[in-house]
C-alpha positions in Angstrom: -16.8 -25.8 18.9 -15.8 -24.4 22.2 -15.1 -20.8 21.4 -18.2 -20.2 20.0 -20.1 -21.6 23.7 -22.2 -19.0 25.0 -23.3 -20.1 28.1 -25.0 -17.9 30.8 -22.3 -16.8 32.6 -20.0 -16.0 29.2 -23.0 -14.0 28.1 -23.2 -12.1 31.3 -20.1 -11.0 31.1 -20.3 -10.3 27.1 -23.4 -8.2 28.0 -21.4 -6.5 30.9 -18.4 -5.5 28.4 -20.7 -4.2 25.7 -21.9 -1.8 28.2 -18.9 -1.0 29.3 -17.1 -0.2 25.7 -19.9 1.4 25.1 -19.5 4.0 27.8 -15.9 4.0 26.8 -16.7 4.8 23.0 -19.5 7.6 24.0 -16.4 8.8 26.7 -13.6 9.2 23.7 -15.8 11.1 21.5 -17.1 13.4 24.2 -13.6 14.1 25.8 -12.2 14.4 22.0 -15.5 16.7 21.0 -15.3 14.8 17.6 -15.6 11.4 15.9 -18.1 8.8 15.6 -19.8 7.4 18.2 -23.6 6.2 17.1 -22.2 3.9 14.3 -19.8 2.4 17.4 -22.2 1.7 19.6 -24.2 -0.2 16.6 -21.0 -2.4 15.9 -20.0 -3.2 19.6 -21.0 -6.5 19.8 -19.6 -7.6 16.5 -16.3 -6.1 17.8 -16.7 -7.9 21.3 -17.5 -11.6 19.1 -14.4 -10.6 16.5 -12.0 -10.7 18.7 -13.4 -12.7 21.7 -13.3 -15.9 18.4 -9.9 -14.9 17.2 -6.9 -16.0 18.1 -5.2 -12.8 18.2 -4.3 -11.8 21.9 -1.4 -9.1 22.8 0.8 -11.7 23.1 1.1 -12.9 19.4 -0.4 -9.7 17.8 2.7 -8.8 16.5 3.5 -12.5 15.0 2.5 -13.8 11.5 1.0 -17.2 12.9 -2.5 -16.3 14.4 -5.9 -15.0 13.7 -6.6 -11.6 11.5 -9.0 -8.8 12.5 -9.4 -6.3 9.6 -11.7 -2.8 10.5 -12.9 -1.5 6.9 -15.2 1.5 8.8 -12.1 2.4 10.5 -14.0 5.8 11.6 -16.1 3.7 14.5 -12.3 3.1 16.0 -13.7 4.3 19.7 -15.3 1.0 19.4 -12.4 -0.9 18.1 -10.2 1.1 21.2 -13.1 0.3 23.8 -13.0 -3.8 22.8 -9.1 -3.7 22.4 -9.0 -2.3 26.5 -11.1 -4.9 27.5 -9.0 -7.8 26.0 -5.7 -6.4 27.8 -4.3 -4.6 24.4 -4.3 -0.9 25.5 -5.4 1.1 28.9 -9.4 1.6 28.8 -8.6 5.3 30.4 -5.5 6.2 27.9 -7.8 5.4 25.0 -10.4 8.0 26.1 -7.9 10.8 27.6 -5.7 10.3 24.2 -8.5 9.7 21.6 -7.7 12.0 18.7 -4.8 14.3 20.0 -2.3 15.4 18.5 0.8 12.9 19.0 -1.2 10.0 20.3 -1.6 6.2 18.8 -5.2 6.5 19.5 -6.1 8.4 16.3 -9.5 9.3 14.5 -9.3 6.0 12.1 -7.8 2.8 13.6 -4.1 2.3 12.4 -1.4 -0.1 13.2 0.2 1.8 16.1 -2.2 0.4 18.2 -1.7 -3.1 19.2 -4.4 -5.4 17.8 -5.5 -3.7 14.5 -4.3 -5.5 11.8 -4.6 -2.6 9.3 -5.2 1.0 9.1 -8.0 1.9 7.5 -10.4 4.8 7.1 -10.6 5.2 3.6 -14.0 3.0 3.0 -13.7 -0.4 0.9 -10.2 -1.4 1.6 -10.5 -3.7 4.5 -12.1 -6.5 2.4 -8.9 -6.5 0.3 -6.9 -6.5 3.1 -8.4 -9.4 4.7 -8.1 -11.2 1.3 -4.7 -10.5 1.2 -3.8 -12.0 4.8 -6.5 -14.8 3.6 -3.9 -15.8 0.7 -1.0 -15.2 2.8 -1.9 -17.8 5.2 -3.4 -20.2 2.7 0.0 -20.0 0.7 1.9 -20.3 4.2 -0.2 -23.3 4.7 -1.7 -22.2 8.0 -5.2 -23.1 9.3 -6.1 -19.5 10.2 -9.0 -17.2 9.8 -9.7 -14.3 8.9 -12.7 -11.6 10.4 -13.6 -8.3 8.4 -15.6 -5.7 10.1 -17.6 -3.6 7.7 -20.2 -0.9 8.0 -23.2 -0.9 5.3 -22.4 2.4 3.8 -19.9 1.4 2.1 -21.0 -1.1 0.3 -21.8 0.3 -2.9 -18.1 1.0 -3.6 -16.7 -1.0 -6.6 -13.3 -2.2 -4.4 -15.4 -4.7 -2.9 -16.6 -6.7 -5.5 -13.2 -6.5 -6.5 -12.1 -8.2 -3.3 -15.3 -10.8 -3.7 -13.7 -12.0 -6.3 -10.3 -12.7 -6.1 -11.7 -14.0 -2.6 -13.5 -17.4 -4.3 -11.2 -17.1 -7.6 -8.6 -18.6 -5.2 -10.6 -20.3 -2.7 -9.8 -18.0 0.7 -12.6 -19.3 2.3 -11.3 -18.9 5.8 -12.7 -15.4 6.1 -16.0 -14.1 7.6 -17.0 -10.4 7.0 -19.2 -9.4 9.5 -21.5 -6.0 8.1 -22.8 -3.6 10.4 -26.1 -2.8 8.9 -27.8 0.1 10.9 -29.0 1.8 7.3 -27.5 5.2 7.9 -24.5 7.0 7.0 -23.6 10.4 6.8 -26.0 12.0 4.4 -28.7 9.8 6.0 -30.8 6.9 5.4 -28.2 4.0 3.0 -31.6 3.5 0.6 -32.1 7.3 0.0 -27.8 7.9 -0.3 -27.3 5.1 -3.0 -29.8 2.2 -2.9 -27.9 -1.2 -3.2 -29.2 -4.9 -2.5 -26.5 -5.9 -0.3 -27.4 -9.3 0.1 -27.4 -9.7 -4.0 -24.4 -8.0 -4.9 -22.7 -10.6 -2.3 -24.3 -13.9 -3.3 -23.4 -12.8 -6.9 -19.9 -12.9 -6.4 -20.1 -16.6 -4.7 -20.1 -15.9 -1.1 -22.4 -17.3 1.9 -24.8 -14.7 2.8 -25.9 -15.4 6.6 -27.7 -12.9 8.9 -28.1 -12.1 12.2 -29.1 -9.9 15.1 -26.2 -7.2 15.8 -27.2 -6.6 19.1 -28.0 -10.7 20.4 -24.6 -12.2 21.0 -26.2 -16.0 20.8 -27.3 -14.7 17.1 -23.4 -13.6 16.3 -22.4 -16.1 17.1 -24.4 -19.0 15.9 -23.5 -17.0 12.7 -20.1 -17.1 13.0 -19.9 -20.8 13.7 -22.0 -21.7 10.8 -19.8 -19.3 8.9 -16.6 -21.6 9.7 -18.3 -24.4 7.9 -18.8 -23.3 4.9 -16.8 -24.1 1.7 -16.9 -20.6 0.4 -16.2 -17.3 1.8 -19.3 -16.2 4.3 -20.4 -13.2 5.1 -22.8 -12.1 8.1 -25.1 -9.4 7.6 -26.1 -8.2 10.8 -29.0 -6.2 11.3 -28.3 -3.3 13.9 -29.5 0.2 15.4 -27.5 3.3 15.2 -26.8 4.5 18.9 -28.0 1.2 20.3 -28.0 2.0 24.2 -28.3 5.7 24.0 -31.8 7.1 23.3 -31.4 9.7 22.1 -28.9 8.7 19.5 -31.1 5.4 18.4 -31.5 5.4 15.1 -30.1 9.2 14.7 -28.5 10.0 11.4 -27.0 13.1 13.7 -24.9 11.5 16.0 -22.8 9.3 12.9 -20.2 12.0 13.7 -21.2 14.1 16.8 -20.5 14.3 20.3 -22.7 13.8 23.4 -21.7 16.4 25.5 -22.5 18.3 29.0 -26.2 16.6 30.4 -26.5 14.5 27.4 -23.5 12.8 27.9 -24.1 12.7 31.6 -27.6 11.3 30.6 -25.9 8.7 28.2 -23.5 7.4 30.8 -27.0 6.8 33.1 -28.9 4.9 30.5 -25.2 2.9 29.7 -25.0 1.9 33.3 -21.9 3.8 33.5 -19.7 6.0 35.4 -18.9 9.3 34.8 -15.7 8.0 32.8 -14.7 11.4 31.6 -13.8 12.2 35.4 -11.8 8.6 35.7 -9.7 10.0 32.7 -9.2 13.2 33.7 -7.4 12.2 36.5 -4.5 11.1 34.0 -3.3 14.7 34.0 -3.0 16.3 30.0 -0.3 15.2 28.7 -0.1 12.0 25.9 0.0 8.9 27.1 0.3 6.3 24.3 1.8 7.2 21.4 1.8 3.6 19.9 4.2 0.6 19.3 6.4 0.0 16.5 5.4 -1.4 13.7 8.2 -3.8 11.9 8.2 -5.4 8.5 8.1 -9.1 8.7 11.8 -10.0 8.1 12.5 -12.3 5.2 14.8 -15.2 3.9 15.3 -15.5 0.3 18.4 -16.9 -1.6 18.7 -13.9 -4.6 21.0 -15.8 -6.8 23.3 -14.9 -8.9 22.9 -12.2 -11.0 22.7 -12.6 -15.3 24.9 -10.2 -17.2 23.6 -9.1 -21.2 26.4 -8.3 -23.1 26.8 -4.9 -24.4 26.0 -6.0 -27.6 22.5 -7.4 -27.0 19.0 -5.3 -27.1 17.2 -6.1 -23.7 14.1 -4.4 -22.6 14.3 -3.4 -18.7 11.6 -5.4 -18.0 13.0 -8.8 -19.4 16.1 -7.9 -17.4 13.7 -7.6 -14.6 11.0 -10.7 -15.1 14.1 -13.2 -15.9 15.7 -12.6 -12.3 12.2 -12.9 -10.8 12.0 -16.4 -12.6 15.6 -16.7 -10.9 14.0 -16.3 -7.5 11.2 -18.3 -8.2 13.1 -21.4 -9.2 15.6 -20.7 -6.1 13.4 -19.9 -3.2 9.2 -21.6 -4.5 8.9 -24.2 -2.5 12.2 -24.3 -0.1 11.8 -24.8 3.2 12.8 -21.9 5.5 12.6 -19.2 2.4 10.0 -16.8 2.3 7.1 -17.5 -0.2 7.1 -15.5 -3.3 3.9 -14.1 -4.5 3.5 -12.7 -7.7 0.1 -10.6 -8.7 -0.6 -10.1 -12.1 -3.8 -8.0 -13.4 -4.2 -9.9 -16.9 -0.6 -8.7 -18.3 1.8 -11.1 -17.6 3.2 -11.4 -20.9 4.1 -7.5 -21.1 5.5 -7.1 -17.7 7.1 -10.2 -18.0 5.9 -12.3 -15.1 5.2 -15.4 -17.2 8.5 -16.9 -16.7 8.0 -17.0 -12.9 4.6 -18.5 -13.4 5.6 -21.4 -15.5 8.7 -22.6 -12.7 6.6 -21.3 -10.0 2.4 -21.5 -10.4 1.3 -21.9 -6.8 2.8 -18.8 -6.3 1.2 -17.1 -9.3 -1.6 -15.4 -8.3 -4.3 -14.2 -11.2 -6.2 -10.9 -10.1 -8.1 -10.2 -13.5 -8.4 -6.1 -14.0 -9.2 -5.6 -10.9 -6.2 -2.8 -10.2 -7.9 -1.2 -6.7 -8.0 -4.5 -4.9 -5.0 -5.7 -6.4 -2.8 -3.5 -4.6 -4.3 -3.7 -1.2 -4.5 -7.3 -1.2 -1.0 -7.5 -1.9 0.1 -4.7 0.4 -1.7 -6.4 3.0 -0.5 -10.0 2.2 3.2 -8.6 2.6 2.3 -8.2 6.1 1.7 -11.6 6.4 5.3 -13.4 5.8 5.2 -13.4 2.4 6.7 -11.4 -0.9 4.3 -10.1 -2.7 5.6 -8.9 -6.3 3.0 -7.1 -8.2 3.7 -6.0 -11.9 1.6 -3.2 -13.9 2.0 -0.9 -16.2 2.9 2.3 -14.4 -0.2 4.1 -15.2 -2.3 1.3 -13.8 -0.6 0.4 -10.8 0.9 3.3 -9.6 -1.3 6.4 -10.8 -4.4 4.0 -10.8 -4.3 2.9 -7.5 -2.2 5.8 -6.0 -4.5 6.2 -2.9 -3.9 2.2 -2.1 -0.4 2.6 -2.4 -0.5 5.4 0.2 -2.1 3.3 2.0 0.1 0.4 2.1 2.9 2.8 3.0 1.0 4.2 6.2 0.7 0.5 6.9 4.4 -0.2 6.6 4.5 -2.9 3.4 6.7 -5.1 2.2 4.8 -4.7 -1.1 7.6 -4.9 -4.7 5.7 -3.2 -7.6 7.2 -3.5 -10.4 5.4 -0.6 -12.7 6.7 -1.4 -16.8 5.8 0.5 -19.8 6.6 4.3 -17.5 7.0 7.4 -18.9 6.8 7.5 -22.8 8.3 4.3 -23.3 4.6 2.8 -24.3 4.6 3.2 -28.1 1.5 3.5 -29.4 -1.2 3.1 -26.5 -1.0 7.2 -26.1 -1.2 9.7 -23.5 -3.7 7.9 -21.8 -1.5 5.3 -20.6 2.1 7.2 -20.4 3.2 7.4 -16.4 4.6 10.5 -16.2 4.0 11.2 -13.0 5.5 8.2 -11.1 8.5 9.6 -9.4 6.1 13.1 -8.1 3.9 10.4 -6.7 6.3 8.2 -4.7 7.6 11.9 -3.4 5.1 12.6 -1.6 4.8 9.2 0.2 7.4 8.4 3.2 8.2 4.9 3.0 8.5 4.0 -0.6 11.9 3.5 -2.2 11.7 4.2 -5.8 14.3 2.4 -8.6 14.4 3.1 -12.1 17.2 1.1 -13.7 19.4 2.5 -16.3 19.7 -0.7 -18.4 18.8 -4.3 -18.0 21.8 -5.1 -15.9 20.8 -3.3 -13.1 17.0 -4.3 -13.8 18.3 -7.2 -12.8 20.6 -6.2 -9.7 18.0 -4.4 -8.1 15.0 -7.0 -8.8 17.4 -9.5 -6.4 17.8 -6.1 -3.9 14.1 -5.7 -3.9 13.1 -8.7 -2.9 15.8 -9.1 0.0 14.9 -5.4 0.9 12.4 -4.9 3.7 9.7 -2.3 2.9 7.8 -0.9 0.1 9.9 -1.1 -3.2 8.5 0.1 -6.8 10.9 -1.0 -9.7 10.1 1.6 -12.5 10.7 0.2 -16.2 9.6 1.2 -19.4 8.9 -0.6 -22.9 12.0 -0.6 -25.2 14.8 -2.9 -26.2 18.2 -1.4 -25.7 22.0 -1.7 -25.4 23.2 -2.3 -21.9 25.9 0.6 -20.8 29.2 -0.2 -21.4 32.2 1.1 -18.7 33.9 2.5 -22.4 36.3 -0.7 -22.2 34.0 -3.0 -24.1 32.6 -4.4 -20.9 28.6 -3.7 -19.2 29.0 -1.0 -17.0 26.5 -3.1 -14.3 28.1 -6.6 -15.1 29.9 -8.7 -12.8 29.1 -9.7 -9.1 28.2 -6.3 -7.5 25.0 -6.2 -5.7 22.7 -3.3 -6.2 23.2 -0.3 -3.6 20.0 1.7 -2.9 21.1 5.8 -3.8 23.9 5.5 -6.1 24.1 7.5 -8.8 26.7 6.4 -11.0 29.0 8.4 -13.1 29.3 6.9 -16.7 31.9 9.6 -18.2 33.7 12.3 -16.9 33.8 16.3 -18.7 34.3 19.7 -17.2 31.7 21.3 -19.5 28.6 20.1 -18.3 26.8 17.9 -16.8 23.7 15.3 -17.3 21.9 13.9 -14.6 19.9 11.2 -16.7 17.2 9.4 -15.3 16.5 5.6 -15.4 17.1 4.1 -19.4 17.9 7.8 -20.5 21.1 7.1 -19.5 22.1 5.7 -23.3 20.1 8.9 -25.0 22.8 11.1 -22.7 25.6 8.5 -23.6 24.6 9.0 -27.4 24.8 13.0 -27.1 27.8 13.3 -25.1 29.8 11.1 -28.0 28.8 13.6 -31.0 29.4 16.6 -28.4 32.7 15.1 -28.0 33.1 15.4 -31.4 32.6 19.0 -31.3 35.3 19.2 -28.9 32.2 19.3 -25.7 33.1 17.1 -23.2 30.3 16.3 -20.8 29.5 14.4 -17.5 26.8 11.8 -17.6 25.6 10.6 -14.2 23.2 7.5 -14.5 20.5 8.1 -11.7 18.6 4.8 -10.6 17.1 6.0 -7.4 15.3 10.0 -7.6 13.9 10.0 -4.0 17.4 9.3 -2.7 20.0 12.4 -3.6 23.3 11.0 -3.6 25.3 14.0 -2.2 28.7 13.5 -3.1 27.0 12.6 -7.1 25.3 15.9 -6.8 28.0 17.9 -6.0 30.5 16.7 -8.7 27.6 17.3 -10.9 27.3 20.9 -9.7 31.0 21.4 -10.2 30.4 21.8 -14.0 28.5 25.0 -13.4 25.9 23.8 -15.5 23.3 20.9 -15.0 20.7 18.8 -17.3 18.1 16.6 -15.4 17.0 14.5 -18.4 14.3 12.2 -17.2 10.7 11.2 -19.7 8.7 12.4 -16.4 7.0 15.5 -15.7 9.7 18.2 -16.2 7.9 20.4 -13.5 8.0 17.5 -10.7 10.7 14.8 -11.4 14.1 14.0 -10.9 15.3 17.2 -11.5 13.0 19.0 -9.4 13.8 16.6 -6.3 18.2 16.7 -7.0 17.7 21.1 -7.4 15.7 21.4 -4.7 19.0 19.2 -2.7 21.5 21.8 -4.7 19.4 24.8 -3.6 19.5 23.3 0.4 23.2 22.2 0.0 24.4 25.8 -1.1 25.5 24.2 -4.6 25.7 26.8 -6.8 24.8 26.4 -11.1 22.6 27.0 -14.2 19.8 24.5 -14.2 18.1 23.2 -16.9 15.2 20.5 -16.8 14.5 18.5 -20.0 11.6 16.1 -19.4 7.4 15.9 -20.7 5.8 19.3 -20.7 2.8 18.5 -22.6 1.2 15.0 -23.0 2.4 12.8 -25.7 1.9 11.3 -28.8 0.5 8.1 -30.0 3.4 6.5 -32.2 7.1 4.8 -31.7 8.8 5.6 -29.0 11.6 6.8 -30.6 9.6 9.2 -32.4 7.5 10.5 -29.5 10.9 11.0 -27.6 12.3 13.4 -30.9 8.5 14.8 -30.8 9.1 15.6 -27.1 12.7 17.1 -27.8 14.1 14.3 -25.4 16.0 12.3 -28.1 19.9 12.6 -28.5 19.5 15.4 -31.0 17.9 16.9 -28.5 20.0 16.8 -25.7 22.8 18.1 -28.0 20.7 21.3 -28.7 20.6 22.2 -24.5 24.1 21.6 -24.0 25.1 23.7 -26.9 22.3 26.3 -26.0 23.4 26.5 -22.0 27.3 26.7 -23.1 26.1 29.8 -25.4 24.8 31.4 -22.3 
């Protein structure tokens, strides 16, 4: 094939460039007095082969149709920086005047800001996922792509990756090549001495290609990456390297994995490099920051969301069914329709209790079977929404939410399309215990950025804002638990969320008016509040029940009515120290909103029984809610 020709003259100018990032990559770290320059200069030429094979130019880097580049050692970015200048991405000289400062694109880890990298990465043993998860993206687009993952040896032992292994030849994404850095020394020294591993085994024993080759001959790379190509199984290249290659004194250095050459010994670097003084070049730039990095969009979409099914008030629905029967909607709408977005749904061995099974059976090419494999799961489907498609992924909210918080984080830095749908949250599991209640789900979404966070108040609007999320661009979580219950009714016999209204991302909806009190009720707590305020109104109490879907997102005028009572009640099953009511107080406390709080949610871990009686347990039944009104009115 012609892209992988190395003739004389191509290598010349191969061998010219890897000198040339290299003094570049020594430059950033010297001028920055910090990051990681030995393990860069040991993965410059698989950098330099990456992306001289891909098609990914910075002309179509921002497109869905081309080539994929993943970084997994996102720490040997000047690298990724230095061979991103010399294909025309970003200015060699900004790279190394801006490398690590404070408001520039050209941070310590490689993120999506800069042109070229396909994910931001840092945190070791994600990229493989990620380059699965533009792998499946492409295969279900029906593009003949590729996909190349650049990995460093150290992290290798990490259990994410054999994760990623497999989903990789479970669903034939054989259009990827891993290329592995393997210099044998990370921070704490020598790989064998930190955590021995057989690298090659742990590969071939998940069903990919094992090929080697030298890291530092470009003929070798390549030859590897052509034979790669042809293989019917994932490959992977493990290429033999030294740390500091170029720079004697950092050869083979477990020191200079993270330290600077600075003063003679980056003078003396530059000479052995072939190099100029490049610190000098860039200082000329003046001090101030000069790229602070392009925008990064989500992919828009095209799906036809239906219309949406109404449960009468006199039905017992579980959240979840409301939520897995409009996903089979979608499915049988938009699978296979050309011009609509593909749907992918991810399912971690649980499909009949999150409900997923009915998209499956109308839609099975777009059903895509991770085993419990939770870690790579949700990077391969945060990265995958990158890619022009709609991922779904359902889990139980203590899997795929506390579980795999850190990759969730991470799919919001890279700015997802990613729609978890978390079931079984709070202490709506039953009997499984405190080991699988969520009860930390909304504090965790808080501290992200990007993610918009819904927990439906009754099957009706499970269903409204499963049609919203999927239209919606960005990270979504859908937050449902276990338990069959009445829809809301609007007090005239009718579902409160029936008819044609589309969900609205932030309302909080008032479900019955009082000047006593109010209830700010959380999600499917909304019918436990509905329940009290009808025997307080007995009592001649007369209390204000607000439904609250959406916790991240105060709803102002909502929260001021509630505050008009003079006396609030966040009822949520979440942490009562970090919820709901501690995000809406906070808003009351910044708005000037004046009133006696009180914050009923989970203040120890819960019991292994019924729901119904771990909720009385917990004092969060109707009974219970009762007992606080009654109590705050008493003063």
């Amino acid at each position: 094939m012609v892209k992988y020709d190395l003739n004389d003259v191509k290598l010349n100018e191969m061998e010219e460039a890897a000198r040339r990032c290299s003094g570049l990559a020594v430059s950033m770290v010297a001028r920055a007095k910090s990051g990681h320059p030995a393990g860069s200069l040991s993965s410059m030429k698989l950098y330099l082969a990456a992306y001289d094979v891909a098609d990914l130019t910075p002309e179509n880097c921002d497109g869905t149709d081309r080539d994929y580049v993943v970084i997994s050692h996102g720490h040997t970015s000047p690298a990724a920086y230095a061979v991103l200048a010399h294909n025309g991405f970003v200015d060699p000289l900004e790279a190394v005047a801006d490398f690590r400062r404070c408001g520039s694109a050209f941070q310590g880890h490689v993120e999506r800001a800069i042109p070229g990298i396909d994910w931001g990465s840092g945190n070791l043993g994600q990229g493989l996922s990620a380059g699965v998860g533009y792998g499946l993206a492409l295969k279900k687009r029906g593009l003949d792509r590729h996909v190349y993952v650049l990995m460093g040896d150290g992290e290798q032992p990490k259990g994410q990756l054999a994760e990623a292994r497999r989903i990789a030849v479970a669903h034939g994404i054989k259009d990827i090549t891993v290329l592995v850095d393997m210099n044998d020394i990370q921070i704490s020294g020598r790989t064998e001495d930190v955590m021995p591993v057989n690298v090659e085994d742990l590969w071939k024993a998940d069903g990919w290609a094992v090929l080697k080759a030298d890291g530092h001959d470009f003929r070798s790379i390549y030859r590897a990456m052509e034979k790669a190509q042809g293989m019917d199984v994932p490959a992977v290249i493990l290429c033999s390297t030294v740390m500091g290659k170029g720079v004697s004194f950092m050869e083979d250095r477990p020191d200079y994995h993270g330290k600077a050459a600075t003063g003679d010994l980056y003078r003396q670097a530059m000479e052995e490099l072939g190099q100029p003084d490049i610190l000098v070049e860039a200082a000329s730039l003046g001090d101030q920051v000069h790229y602070r990095g392009r925008s990064v969009e989500v992919p828009a979409v095209s799906v036809d969301t239906g219309s949406p099914r109404t449960y009468g008030i006199e039905e017992k629905v579980d959240n979840r069914s409301g939520f897995g029967n409009a996903l089979a909607d979608l499915g049988s709408l938009n699978c296979g329709v050309e011009g609509r977005t593909p749907i992918l749904v991810f399912d971690c061995d649980l499909a009949g209790s999150v409900k997923t099974a009915s998209f499956a059976k109308v839609c099975p090419d777009g059903f895509v079977q991770c085993g419990i494999q939770e870690h790579s799961t949700a990077t391969v489907a945060g990265a995958a929404s990158c890619c022009g498609v709609i991922p779904v992924w359902a889990d139980f909210g203590v899997f795929g939410l506390a579980e795999a918080y850190n990759q969730q984080r991470l799919n919001d830095i890279n700015h997802g399309n990613l729609k978890l749908a978390l079931t079984h949250v709070g202490l709506d599991v039953g009997e499984d215990g405190m080991t699988h209640q969520c009860i930390d789900y909304v504090s965790l979404l808080a501290n992200t950025f990007g993610w918009k966070l819904v927990v439906p108040s009754d099957p009706n609007q499970a269903d409204r804002a499963t049609r919203w999320a999927l239209a919606e661009r960005g990270n979504v979580c859908l937050a449902m638990g276990r338990s069959t219950l009445h829809p809301l009714s609007d007090g005239k016999g009718n579902p409160f969320f029936g008819g044609g209204e589309a969900f609205r991302y932030g309302d909080a909806h008032l479900l019955r008016d009082g000047d006593d009190c109010t209830v700010l009720a959380l999600g499917a707590m909304a019918s436990k509040a509905m329940e009290a305020a009808d025997r307080l109104s007995d009592k001649g109490i007369e209390v204000k029940v607000y439904a609250v879907s959406c916790p991240l997102e105060v709803d102002m005028d909502a929260l001021k009515d509630a505050c008009s009572t003079g006396k609030v009640i966040a009822l949520e099953d979440h942490c009562a120290r970090t919820g709901m009511g501690s995000i809406w107080s906070s808003a009351a406390a910044e708005a000037g909103l004046t009133g006696r709080w009180s914050f009923m949610g989970v203040k120890r871990y819960g019991d292994s029984g019924p729901s119904s009686d771990v909720y009385e347990a917990m004092g969060l039944s109707s009974e219970g809610l009762v007992a606080e009104v009654e109590r705050l009115l008493r003063g």
